[in-house]
PAZAPA-4460 file (N, C-alpha, C; in steps of 0.05 Angstrom, whole numbers, plus 32768, in hexadecimal, padded with zeros to 4 digits):
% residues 228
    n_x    n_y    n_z   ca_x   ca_y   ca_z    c_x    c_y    c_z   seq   type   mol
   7F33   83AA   7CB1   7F32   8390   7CBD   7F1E   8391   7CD5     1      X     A
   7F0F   837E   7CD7   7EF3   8383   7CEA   7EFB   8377   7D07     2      X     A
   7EEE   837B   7D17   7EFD   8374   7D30   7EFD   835E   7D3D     3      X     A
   7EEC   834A   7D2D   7EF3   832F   7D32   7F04   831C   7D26     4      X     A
   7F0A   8327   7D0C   7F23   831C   7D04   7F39   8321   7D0E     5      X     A
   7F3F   833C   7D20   7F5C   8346   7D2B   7F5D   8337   7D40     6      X     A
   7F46   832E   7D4E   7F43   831E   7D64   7F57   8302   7D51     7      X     A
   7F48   82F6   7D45   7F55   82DC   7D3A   7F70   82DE   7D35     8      X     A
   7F74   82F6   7D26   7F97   82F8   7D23   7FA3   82F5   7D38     9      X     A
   7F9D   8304   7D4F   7FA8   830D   7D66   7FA7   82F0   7D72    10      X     A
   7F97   82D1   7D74   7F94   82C3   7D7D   7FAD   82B0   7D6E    11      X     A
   7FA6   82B3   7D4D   7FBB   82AD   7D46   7FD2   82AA   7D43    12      X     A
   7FD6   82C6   7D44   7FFC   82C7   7D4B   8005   82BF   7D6C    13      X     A
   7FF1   82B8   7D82   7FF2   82A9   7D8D   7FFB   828D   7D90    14      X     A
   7FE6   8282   7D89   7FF0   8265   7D83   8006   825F   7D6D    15      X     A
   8011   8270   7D59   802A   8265   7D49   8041   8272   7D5A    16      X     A
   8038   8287   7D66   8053   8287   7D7A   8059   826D   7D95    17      X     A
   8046   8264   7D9A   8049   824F   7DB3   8054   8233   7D9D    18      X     A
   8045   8231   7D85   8056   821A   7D78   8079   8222   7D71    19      X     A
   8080   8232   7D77   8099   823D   7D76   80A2   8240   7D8D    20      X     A
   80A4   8234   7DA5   80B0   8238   7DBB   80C7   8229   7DB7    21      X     A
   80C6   820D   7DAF   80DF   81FC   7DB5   80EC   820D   7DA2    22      X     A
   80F1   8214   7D94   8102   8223   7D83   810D   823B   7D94    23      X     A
   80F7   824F   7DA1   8107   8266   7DAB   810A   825D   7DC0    24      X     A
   810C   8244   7DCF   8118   823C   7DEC   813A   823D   7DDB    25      X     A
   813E   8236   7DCE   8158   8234   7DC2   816C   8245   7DBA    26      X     A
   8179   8265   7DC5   817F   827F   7DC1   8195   827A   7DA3    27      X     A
   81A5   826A   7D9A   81A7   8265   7D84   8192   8266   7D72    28      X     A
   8180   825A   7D6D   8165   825D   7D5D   815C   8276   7D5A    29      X     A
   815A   8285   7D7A   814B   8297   7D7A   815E   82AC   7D6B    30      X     A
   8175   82AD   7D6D   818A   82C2   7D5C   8184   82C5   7D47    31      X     A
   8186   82AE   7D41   8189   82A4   7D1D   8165   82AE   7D17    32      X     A
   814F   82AA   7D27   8136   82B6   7D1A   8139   82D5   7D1E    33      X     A
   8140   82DA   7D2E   8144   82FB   7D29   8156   8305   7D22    34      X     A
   8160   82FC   7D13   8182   8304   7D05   8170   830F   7CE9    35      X     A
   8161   82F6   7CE2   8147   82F7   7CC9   813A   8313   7CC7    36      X     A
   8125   830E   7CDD   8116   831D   7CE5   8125   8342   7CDF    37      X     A
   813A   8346   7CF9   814A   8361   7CF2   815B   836B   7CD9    38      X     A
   8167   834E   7CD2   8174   8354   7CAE   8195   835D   7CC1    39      X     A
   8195   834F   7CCD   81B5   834C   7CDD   81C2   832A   7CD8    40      X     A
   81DD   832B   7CDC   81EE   8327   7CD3   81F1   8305   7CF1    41      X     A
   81E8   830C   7D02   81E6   8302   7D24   81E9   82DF   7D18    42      X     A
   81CE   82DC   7D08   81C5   82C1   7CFE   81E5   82AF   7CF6    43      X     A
   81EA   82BF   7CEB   8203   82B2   7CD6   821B   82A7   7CE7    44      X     A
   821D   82B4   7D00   8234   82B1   7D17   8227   82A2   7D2C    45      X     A
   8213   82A0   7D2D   8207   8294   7D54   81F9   827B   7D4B    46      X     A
   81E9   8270   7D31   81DB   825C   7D2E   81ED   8249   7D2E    47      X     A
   8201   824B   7D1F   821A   822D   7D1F   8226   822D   7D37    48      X     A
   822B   821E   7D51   823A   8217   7D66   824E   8214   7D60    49      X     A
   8251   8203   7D4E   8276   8207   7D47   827E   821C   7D3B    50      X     A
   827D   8228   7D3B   8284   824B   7D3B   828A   8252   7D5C    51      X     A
   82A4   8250   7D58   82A5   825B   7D7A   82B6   8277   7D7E    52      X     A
   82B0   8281   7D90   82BC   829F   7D9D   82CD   829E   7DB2    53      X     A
   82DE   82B8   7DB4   82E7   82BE   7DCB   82E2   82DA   7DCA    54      X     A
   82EC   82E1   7DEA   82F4   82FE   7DF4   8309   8302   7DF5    55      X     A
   8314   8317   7DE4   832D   832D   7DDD   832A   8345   7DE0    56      X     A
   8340   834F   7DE9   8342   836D   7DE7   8350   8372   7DD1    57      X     A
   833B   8385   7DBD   834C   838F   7D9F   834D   83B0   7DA3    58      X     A
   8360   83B9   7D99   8364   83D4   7D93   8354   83DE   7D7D    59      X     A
   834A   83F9   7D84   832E   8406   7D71   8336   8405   7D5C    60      X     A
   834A   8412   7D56   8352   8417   7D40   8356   83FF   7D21    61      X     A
   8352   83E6   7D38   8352   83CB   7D25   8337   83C1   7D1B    62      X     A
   8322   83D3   7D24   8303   83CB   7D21   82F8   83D9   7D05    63      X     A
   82ED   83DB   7CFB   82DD   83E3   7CE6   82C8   83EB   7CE8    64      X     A
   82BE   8403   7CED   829D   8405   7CEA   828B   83FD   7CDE    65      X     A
   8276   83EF   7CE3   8263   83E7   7CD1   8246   83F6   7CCD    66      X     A
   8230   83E1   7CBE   8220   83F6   7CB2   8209   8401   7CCD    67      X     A
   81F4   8414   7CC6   81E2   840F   7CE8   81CB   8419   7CD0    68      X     A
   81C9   8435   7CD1   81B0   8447   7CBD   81C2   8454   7CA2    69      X     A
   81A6   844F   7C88   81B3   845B   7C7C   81BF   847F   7C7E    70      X     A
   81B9   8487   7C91   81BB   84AA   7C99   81DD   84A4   7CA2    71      X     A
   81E6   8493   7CC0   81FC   848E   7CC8   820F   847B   7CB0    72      X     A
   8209   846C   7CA7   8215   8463   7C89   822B   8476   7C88    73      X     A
   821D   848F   7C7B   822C   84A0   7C69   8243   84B1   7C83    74      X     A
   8237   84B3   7C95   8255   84B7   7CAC   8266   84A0   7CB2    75      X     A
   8261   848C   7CB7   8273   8479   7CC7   827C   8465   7CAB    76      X     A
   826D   8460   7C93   8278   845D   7C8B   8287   8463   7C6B    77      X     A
   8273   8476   7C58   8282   8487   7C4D   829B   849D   7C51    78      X     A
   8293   84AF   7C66   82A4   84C1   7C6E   82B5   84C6   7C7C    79      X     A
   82B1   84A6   7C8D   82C7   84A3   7CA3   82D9   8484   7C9A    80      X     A
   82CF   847B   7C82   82D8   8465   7C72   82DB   844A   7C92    81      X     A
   82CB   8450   7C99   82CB   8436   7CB1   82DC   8438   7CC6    82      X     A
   82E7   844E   7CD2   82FF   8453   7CD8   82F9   8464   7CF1    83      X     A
   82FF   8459   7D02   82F9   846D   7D21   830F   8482   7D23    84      X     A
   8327   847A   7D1E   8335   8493   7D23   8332   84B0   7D10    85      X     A
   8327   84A8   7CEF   831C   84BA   7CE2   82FC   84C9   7CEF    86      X     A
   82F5   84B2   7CF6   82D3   84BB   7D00   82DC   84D2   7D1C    87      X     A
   82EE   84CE   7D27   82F4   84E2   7D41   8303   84FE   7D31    88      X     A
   830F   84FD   7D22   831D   8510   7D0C   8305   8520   7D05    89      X     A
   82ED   8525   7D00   82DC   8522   7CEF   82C8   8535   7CFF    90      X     A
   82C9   8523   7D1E   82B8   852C   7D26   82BF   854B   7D3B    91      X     A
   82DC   8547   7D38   82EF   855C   7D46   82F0   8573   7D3C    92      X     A
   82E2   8578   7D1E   82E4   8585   7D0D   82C9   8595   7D0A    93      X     A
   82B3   8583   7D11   8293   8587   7D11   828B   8586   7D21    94      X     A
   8282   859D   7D31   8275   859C   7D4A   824E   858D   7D4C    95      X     A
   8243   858D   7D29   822C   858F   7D30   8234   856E   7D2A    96      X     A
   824D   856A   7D1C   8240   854B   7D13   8243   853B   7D30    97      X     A
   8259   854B   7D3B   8263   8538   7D58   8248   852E   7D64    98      X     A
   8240   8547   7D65   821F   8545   7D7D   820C   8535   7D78    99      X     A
   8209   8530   7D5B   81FD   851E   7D4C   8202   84FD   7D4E   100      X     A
   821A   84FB   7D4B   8227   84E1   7D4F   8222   84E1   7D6E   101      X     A
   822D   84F3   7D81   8226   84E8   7D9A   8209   84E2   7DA7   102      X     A
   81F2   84F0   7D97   81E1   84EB   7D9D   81D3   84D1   7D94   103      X     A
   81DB   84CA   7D7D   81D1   84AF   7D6F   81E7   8491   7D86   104      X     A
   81FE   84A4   7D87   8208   8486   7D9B   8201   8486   7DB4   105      X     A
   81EE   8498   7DC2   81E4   8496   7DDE   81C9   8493   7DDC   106      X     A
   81BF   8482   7DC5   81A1   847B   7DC7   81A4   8463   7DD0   107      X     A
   818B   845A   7DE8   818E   8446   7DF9   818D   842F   7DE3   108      X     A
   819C   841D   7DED   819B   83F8   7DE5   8193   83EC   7DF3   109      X     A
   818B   83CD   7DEE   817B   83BF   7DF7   8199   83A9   7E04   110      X     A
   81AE   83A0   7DFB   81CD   8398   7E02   81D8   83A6   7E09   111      X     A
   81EC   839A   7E1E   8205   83AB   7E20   8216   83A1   7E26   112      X     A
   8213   8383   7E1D   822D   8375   7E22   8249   837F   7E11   113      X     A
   8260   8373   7E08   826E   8374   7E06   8264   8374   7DDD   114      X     A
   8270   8380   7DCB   8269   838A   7DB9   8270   836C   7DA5   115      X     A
   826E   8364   7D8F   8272   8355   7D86   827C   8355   7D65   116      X     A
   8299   8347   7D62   82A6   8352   7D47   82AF   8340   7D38   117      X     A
   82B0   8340   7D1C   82BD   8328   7D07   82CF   8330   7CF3   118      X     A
   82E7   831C   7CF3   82F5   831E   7CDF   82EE   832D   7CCA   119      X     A
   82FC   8343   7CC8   8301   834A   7CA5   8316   8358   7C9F   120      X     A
   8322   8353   7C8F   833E   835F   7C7B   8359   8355   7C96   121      X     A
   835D   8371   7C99   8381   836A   7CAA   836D   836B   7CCF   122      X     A
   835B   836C   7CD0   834C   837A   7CED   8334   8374   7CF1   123      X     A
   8322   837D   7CF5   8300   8372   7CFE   82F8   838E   7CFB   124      X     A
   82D2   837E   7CF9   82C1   8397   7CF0   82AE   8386   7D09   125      X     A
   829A   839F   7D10   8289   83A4   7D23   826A   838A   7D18   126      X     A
   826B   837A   7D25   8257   8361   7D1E   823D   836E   7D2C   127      X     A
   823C   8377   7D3F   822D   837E   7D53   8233   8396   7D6D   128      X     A
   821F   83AE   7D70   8230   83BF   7D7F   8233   83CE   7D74   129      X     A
   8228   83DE   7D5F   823B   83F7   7D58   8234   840E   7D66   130      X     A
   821E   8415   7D73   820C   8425   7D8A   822F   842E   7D9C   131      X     A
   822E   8419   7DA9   8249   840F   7DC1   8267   8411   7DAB   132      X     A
   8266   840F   7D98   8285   8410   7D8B   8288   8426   7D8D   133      X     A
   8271   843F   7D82   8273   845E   7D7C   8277   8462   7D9C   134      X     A
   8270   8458   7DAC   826B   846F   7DC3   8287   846E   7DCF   135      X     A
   828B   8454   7DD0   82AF   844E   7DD8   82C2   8462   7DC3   136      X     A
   82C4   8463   7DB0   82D2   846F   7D9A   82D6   848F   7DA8   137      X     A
   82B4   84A0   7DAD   82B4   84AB   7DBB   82BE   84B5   7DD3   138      X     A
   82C5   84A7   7DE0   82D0   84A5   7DF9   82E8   84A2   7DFA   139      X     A
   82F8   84A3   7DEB   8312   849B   7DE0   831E   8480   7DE4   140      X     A
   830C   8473   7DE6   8324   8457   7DE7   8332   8449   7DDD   141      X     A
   834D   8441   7DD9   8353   8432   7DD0   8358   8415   7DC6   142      X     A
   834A   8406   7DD8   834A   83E7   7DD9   832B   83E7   7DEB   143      X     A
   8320   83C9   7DD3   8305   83CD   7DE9   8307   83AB   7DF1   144      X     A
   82F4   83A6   7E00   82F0   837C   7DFD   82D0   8376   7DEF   145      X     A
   82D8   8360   7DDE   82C8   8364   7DCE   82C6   8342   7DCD   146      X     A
   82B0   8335   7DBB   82B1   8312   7DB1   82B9   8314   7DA0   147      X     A
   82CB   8304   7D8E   82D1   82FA   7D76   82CF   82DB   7D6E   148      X     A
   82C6   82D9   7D53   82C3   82C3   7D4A   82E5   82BC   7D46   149      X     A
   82ED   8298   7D57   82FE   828B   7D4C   8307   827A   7D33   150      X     A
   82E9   8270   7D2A   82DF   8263   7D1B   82DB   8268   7D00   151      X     A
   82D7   827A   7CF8   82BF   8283   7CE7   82C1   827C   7CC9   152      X     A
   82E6   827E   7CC5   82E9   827C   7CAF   82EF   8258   7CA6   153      X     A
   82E2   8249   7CB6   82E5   822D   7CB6   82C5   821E   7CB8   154      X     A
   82B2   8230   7CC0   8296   8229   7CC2   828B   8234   7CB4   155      X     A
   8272   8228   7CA7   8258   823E   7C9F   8247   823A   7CA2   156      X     A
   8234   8254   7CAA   821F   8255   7CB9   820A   823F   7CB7   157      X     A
   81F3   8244   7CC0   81E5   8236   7CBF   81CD   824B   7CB5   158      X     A
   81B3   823A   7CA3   81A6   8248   7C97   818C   823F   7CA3   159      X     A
   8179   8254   7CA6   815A   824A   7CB5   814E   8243   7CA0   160      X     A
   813C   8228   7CAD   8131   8217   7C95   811B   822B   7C82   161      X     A
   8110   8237   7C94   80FB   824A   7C7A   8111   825B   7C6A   162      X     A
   8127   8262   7C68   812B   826F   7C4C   812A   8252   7C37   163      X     A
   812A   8240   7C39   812F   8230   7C28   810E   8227   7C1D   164      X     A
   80FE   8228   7C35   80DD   8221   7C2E   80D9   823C   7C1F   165      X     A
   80DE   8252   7C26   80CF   8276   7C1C   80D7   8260   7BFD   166      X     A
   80F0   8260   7BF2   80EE   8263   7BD6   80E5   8245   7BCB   167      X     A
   80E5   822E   7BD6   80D6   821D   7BC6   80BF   8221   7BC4   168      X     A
   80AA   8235   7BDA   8091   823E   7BDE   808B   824D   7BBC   169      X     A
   809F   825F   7BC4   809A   827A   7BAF   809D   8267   7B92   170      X     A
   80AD   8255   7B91   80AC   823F   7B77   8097   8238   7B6D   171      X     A
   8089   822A   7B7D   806E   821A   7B7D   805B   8233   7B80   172      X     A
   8054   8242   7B8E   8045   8256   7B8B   8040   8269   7B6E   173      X     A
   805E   8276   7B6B   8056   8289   7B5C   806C   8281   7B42   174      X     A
   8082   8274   7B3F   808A   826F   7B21   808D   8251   7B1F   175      X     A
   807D   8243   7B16   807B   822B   7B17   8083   8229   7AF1   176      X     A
   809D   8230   7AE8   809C   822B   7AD0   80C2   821E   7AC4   177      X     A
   80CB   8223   7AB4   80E0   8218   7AB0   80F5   8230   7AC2   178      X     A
   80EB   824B   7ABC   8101   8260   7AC4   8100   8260   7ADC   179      X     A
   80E8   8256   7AEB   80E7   8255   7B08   80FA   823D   7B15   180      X     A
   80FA   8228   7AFF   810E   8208   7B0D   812A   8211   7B0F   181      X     A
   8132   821F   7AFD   8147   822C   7AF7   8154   8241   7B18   182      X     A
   813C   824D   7B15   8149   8264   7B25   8141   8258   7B4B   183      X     A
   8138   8245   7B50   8139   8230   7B5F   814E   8224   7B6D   184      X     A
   814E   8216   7B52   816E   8206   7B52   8186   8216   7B52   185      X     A
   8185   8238   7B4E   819A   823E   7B4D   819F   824C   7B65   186      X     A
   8187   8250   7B77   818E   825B   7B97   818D   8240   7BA7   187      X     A
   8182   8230   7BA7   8191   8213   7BB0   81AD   8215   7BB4   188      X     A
   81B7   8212   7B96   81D3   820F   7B9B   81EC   8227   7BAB   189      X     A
   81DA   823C   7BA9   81DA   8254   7BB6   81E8   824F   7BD7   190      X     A
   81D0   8246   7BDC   81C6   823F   7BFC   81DE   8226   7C08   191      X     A
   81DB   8211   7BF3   81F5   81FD   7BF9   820C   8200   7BF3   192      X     A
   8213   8211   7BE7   8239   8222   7BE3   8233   822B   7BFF   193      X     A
   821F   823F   7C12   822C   8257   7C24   8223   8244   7C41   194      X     A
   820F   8233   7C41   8201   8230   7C52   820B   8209   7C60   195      X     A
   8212   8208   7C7D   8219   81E8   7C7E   820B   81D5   7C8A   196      X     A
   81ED   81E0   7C88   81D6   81CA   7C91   81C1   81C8   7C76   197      X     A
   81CA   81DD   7C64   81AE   81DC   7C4D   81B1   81C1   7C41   198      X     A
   81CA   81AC   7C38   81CB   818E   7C31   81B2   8183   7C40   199      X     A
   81B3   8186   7C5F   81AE   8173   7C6B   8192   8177   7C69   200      X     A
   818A   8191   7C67   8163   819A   7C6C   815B   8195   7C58   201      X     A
   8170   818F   7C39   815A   818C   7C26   815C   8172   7C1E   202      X     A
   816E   8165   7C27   816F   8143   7C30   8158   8134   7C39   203      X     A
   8152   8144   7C54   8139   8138   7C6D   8129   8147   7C72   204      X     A
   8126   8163   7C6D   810C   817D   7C77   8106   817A   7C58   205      X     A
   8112   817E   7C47   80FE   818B   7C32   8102   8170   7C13   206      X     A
   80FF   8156   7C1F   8104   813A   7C0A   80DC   8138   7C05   207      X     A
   80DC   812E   7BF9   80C5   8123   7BF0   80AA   811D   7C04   208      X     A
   80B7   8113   7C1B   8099   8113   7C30   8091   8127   7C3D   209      X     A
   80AB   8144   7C33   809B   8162   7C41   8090   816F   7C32   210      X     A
   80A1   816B   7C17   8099   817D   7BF6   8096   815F   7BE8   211      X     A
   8079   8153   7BE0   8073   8143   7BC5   806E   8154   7BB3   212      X     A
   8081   815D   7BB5   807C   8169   7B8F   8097   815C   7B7B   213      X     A
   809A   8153   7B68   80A2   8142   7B5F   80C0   8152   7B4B   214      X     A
   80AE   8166   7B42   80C1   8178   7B3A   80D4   8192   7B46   215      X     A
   80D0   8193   7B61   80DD   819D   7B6D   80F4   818F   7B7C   216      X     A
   80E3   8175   7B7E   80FE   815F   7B88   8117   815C   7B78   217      X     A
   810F   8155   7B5D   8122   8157   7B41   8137   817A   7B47   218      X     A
   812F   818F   7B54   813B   81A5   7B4F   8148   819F   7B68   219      X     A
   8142   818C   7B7E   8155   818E   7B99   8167   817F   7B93   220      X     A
   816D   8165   7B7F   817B   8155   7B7E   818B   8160   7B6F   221      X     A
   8187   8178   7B4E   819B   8181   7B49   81A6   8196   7B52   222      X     A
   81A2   81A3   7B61   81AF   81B6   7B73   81C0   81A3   7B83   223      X     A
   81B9   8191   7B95   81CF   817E   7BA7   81DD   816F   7B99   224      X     A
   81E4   8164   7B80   81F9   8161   7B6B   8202   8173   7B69   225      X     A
   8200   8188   7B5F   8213   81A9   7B5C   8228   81AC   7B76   226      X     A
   8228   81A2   7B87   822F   81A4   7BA0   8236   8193   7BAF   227      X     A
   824A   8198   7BC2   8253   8184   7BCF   8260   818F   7BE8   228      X     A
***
C-alpha cells in the first residue's frame, strides 16, 4: 500500500469516525458497538433501557464461571465445570496450575467496577469480570457485590441496525438467487423472534426509500408476517 493512499485511509477513518459521534456520545450505543466489535455478550444487556439492574451481594458459590481464552476454557470451565469451589480444590492440589491461574487473574484491566452477572439455572454466571471473579475466588471470598439484571427475562435486547444491513447487503451483493431469498427471509425471522426493535427498523430504516429493491421488500414483508 503506497503512502498516499495510507494517508487517505488514515484521513478516512477520520471522518467516518466524527460521522459517528452522536452515536458514541450515547454509552448505550457505544456498548452495544463494542459488544460487536469484541464478540461479548455487554450489547445484549446495556442497549435496551428497560432492562434494569441492581446491586446485590451474592455468595460465590452461586456464580458460574464463564468463558475468557480458549487455553482458560479448559480450566475454569471443563475441569472445574464452572465452579469456584472446585476451581480452588484443583488448584490446592497444583501448585504450577495455581501460579498460572494467579498469574492470568492479576493481569491489569482496563474496569474495576463492581463485576457484572446474569441469570442462569438455580444462580448466575459471570456476564462480565471474570479477571476480578478469579482473583476474589482467590482470595477466598465468600460473597462479593456485583449488578444484576432485574429484567431480563421480560425484555429483549436490542439489535444494531447493521447486523440487519450486513445481510441484506450480502443478499444483494453476493446471492441474489432463490436460495439466497430463502435464507434471507429465514434470518429475518431469526432476528424478529430474539430481537425487540428489528419490527420497527425494518418497518422505517430498511422499507423501500432506504432499500428500492423490490424483491427484497417482498422478503421483509414475509418475514414480518411470520412474526409478531
Amino acid at each position: 500500500m503506497d503512502k498516499e493512499f495510507t494517508k487517505y485511509l488514515d484521513q478516512l477513518a477520520i471522518s467516518e469516525k466524527g460521522k459517528s459521534k452522536a452515536f458514541r456520545d450515547d454509552p448505550r450505543h457505544t456498548i452495544l458497538v463494542h459488544s460487536g466489535v469484541l464478540l461479548n455478550w455487554l450489547g445484549d444487556y446495556f442497549a435496551n433501557p428497560k432492562i434494569k439492574w441492581q446491586k446485590k451481594v451474592i455468595s460465590i458459590n452461586d456464580i458460574k464461571m464463564t468463558g475468557t481464552t480458549p487455553e482458560f476454557n479448559k480450566i475454569f470451565i471443563e475441569k472445574a465445570s464452572r465452579s469456584p469451589s472446585r476451581l480452588l480444590d484443583m488448584l490446592g492440589k497444583d501448585k504450577k496450575l495455581k501460579d498460572k491461574v494467579i498469574a492470568w487473574a492479576g493481569k491489569k484491566q482496563g474496569f474495576r467496577g463492581p463485576i457484572l452477572l446474569r441469570k442462569a439455572d438455580n444462580g448466575y454466571k459471570v456476564l462480565d469480570g471474570m479477571h476480578r471473579f478469579v482473583k476474589m475466588i482467590l482470595a477466598g471470598e465468600q460473597k462479593i457485590i456485583a449488578y444484576v439484571p432485574v429484567s431480563e427475562s421480560r425484555e429483549k435486547p436490542i439489535c444494531e441496525p447493521h447486523v440487519i444491513y450486513d445481510l441484506i447487503r450480502g443478499y444483494l451483493r453476493h446471492a441474489r438467487d432463490k436460495s439466497g431469498q430463502k435464507q434471507l427471509e429465514s434470518a429475518l425471522v431469526l432476528l424478529l423472534r430474539t430481537y425487540s426493535n428489528v419490527r420497527e427498523l425494518l418497518m422505517n430504516r430498511f422499507n423501500f426509500d432506504y432499500v428500492p429493491d423490490k424483491t427484497v421488500q417482498i422478503i421483509i414483508k414475509r418475514a414480518l408476517s411470520k412474526t409478531r
